[in-house]
C-alpha positions in Angstrom: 110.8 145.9 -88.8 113.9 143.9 -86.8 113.7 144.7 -83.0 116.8 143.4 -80.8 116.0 143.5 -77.4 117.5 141.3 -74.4 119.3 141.8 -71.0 122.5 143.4 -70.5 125.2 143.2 -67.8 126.9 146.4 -66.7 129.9 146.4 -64.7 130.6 142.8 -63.9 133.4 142.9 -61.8 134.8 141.0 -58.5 134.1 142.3 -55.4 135.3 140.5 -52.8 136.6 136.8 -51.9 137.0 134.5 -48.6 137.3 130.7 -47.7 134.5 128.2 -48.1 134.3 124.3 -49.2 133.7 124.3 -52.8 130.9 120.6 -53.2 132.0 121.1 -56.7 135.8 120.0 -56.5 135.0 118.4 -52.6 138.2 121.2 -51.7 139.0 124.1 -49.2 139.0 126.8 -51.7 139.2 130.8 -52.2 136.2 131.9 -53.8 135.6 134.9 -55.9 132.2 137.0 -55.3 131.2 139.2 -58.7 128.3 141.4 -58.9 126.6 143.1 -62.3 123.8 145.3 -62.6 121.3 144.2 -65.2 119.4 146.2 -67.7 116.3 145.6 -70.3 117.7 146.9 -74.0 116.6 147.9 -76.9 118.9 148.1 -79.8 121.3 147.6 -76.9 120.7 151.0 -75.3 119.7 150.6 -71.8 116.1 151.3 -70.7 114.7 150.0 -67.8 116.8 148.7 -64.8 116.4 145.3 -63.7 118.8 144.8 -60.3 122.3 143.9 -58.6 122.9 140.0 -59.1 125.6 138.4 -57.7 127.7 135.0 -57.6 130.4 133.4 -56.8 133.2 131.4 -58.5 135.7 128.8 -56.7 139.1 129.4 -57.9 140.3 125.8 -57.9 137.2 124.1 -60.3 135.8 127.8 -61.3 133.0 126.4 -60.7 129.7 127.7 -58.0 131.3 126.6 -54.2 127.4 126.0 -53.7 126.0 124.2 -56.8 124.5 120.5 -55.4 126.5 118.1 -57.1 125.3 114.4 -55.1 122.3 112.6 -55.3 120.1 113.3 -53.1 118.7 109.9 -51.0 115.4 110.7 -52.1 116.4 110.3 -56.0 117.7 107.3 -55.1 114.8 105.7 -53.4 112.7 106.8 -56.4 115.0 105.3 -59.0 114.9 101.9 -56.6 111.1 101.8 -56.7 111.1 102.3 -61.0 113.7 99.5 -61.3 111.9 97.6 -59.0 108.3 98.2 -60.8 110.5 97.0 -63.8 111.5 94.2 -62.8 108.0 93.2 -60.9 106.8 93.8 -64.6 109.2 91.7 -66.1 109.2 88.9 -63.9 104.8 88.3 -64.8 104.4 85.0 -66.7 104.6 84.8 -70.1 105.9 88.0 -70.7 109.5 87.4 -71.7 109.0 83.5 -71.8 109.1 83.3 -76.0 111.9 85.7 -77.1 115.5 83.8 -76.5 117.0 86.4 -74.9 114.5 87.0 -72.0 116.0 85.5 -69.3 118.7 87.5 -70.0 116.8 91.1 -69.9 115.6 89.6 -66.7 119.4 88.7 -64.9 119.8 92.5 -66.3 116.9 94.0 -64.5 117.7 91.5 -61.3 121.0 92.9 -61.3 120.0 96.6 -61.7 118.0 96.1 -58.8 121.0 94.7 -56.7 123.1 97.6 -57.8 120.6 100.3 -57.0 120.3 98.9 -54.1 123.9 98.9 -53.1 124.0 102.5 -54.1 121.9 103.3 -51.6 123.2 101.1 -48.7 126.9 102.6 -49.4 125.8 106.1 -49.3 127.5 108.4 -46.5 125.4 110.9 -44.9 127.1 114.1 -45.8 128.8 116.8 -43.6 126.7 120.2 -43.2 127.9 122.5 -44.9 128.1 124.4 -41.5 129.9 121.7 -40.4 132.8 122.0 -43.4 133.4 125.6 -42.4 133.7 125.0 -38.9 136.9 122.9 -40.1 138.4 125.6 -42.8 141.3 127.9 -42.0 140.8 131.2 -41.7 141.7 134.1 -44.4 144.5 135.7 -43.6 143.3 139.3 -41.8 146.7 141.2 -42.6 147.7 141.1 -46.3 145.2 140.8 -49.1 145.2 137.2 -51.3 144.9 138.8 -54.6 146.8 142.1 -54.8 149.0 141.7 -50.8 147.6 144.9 -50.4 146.8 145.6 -46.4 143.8 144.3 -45.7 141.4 146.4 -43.4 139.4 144.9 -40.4 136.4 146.9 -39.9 132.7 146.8 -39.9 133.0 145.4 -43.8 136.7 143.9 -43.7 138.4 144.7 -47.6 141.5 145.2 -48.8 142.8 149.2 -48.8 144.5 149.1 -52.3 142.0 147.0 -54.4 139.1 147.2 -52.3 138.1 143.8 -52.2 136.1 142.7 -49.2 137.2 139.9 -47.6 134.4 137.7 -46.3 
């Protein structure tokens, strides 16, 4: 017997947008929020319901404004302390002394470990994300970005012709 089963998206649409610092593109952007409902299916008739998801999309990369795109300093000290066992490894006598290009694998390592470390040492500290929104401009509060409807300030701020919330 041939089963098809999976998870199906009903209704993905956008429904609302706003200002925020995209990490993706390192830009003040307009990002789009959609939201689906998911299902479990069986010969792609919808059976059991599985929930609201949501993301959003930055209109610039259309990439996610929130996805971590640096290294992280821990990452870096860990790849320091592997190049560094490499090279400790390397550097023991008689390892590399025979072959005719050891001294070269071991100015490579040397120079890995030099590099890593000036990854490291250059390295800004990053501004919070709290910190980038403090700075962006606000969204305009009168006429709607994506259809200049008039936008509606209230308790959940969206636009009166497409019904976008503005966020």
């Amino acid at each position: 017997m041939f089963l098809i089963f999976g998870i199906k998206r009903i209704g993905h649409k956008k429904v609302g947008y706003g200002k925020d610092y995209c990490n993706s593109c390192q830009n003040e952007a307009v990002v789009e929020r959609y939201r689906w409902f998911s299902w479990i299916h069986i010969f792609f008739i919808p059976l059991i319901p599985v929930g609201y998801y949501s993301h959003t999309r930055c209109t610039i990369c259309t990439n996610d404004p929130n996805a971590k795109v640096r290294t992280s300093l821990w990452q870096k000290v860990l790849f320091l302390m592997v190049i560094a066992g490499l090279n400790w490894v390397l550097y023991q006598d008689g390892l590399l002394d025979d072959l005719s290009y050891g001294l070269a694998i071991k100015l490579l390592a040397m120079l890995m470990l030099l590099g890593c470390g000036y990854w490291i040492y250059r390295g800004r500290a990053d501004v919070s994300k709290k910190e980038r929104r403090k700075q962006l401009t606000p969204v305009d509060q009168k006429i709607c970005m994506m259809c200049e409807g008039e936008v509606v300030v209230a308790k959940k701020t969206h636009c009166s012709r497409c019904k976008l919330e503005v966020f």
